[in-house]
Residue, then its C-alpha position, 0 to 999 in steps of 0.5 A: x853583511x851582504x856584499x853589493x856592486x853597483x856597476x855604472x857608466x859615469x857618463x850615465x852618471x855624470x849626465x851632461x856635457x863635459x865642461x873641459x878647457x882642452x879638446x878631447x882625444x880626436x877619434x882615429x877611426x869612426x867606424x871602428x867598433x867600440x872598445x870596452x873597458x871595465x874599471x873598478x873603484x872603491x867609492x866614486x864619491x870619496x874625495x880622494x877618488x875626484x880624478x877618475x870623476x875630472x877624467x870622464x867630465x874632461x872627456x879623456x876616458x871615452x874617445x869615441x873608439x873606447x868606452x870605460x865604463x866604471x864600477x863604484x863598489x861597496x863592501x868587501x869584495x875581493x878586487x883581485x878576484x875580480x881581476x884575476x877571473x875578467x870581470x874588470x879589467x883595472x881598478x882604482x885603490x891604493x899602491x900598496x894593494x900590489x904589495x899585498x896581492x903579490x905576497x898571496x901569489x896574484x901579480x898585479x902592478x900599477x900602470x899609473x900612479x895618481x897619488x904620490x902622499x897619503x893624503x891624511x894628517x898626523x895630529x897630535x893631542x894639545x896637552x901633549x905636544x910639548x912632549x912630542x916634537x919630532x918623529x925622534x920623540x914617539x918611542x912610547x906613544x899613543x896612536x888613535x890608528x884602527x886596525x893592524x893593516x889598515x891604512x891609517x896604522x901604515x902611516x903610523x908605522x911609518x912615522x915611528x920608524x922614520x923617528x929610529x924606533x921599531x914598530x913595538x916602540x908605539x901603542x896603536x889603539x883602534x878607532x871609534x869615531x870621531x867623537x870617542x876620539x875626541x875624548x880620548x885626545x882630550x882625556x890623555x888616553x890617546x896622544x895622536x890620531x891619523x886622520x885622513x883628509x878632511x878628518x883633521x880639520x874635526x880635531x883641530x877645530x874642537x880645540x883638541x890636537x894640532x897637525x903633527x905632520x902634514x902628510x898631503x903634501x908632496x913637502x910635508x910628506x918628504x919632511x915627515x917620512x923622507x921619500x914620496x908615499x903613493x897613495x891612488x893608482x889604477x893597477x891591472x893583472x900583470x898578465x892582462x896588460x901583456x895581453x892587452x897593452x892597449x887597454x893600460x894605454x888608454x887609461x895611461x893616457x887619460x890620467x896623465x891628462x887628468x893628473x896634467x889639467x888638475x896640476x895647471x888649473x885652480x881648485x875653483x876651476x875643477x870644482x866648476x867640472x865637478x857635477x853636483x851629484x859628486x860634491x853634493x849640495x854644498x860647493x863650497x864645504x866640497x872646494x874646501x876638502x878639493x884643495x886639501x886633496x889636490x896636492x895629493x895629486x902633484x905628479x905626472x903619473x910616474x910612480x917614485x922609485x924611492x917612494x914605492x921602496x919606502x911603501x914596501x919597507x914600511x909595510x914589511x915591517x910590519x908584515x914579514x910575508x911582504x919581503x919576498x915581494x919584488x918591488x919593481x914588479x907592483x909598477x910600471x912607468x912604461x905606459x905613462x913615459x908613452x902617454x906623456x910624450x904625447x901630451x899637448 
């Protein structure tokens, strides 16, 4: 397949006036050139990416001095590369992205931290939910999970391991769509499925499985795996944020505003910011998905020690090549202790 990247402004994008509650940032010098800021991200439609869309409608990413102009990719490109040669200056994915380029050799760390659960519900198949309990119950079970390192198989992992058992202890079956999952659930050849929001509400409403562990949640997700999760983050080459420290400055600063408006407003209120070309059509099916994803994003920007430590030992669990890995080098909190000392 051939590989596209649409690079587009949002505020192109996102044509309008910015509908925030909050005054934007005050321009500190006018007659300063403008300073520009590539940011990549993975499908700025997806649900999960809805901050980066609140930050440019609020008017925290573009102050009159800086200028962030966002690259929505599609397909396989490698974002490391992309770093690495200058072509973005940050990107918007998940955490564990920093674990998986520091094993190859290509340093990179997150300067803010948005999501701290993954996002997504473990359901397990009605039929078999008397068998299966608690996480103490899935040695021999059957996970709908797709492939070895996917995202969906880490959460998997990560639920057996919380349980006491090893990663051998589970089958992990791929994915065909929701419907192949469907049958698979309610045929017995499948036991559970991880599904990412709002996936789990197909398998709930068809009468096939029920939430096993609710892993949007900043609760749930401590029940079910014992620490924080981190999910969503922007993260920078190491080199370029010593390089230029300013640029993890102001995206620091304008997510720790986002993460703060999305935690002390309503779901009704971010919709209203949220332009029709991003949520489509149907409002209220968008508002229905926002509050699921919302309590993903119960943080103020700092990543969890103790849920970055879990990430990276879930992960090496199943991958030995991630042990050599220094955790504390896949993060920063330093930008974000700054931007949150100035936060009205």
């Amino acid at each position: 397949m051939k590989t596209r990247i649409v690079a587009l402004t949002l505020l192109a994008l996102l044509a309008g006036r910015a509908l925030a509650a909050e005054p934007a940032v005050a321009v500190a010098d006018a007659s300063a050139a403008p300073e520009r800021i590539v940011l990549l991200v993975d499908e700025i439609k997806a649900i999960r990416n809805f901050p980066v869309v609140l930050a440019e409608r609020l008017g925290y990413l573009n102050d009159g001095r800086t200028t962030v102009t966002v690259m929505n990719i599609r397909d396989d490109v490698s974002t490391a590369e992309m770093l690495k040669d200058g072509r973005v200056d940050a990107v918007m994915a998940y955490y564990h992205h920093n674990v998986v380029n520091q094993s190859r050799g290509i340093d990179t760390k997150a300067v803010v931290t948005l999501g701290v659960t993954p996002g997504a519900k473990v359901l397990v198949a009605n039929q078999a939910k008397e068998k299966y309990r608690g996480v103490a119950d899935l040695k021999g079970a059957r996970f709908i999970a797709g492939g070895a390192g996917s995202s969906k198989s880490t959460l998997a992992n990560a639920l057996v391991l919380a349980g006491g058992h090893g990663i051998g202890d589970y089958t992990r079956l791929g994915t065909d769509g929701k419907d192949k999952n469907i049958e698979a659930l309610r045929d017995g050849r499948a036991e559970f499925v991880v599904a990412p929001t709002p996936d789990g509400d197909v398998y709930e409403s068809k009468g096939v499985a029920t939430v096993f562990a609710d892993l949007t949640t900043v609760e749930g997700t401590r029940r079910s795996l014992g620490a924080l999760f981190p999910s969503s983050t922007v993260y920078m080459s190491s080199a370029r944020v010593q390089a230029h420290p300013e640029i993890a400055r102001h995206l620091a600063g304008a997510f720790v505003r986002t993460l703060h408006y999305i935690n002390t407003h309503t779901p009704e209120q971010i919709l209203a910011v949220i332009p029709p070309e991003i949520s489509g059509k149907d409002r209220a099916a968008y508002l229905k998905v926002l509050k699921e994803e919302i309590p993903m994003f119960a943080n103020d920007g700092r990543m969890p020690e103790d849920g970055a430590v879990k990430e990276w030992r879930i992960l090496t669990a199943a991958n030995s090549s991630y042990a050599s890995v220094n955790v504390a080098q896949t993060y920063t909190n330093v930008f974000v202790d700054e931007a949150l000392k100035t936060l009205r």
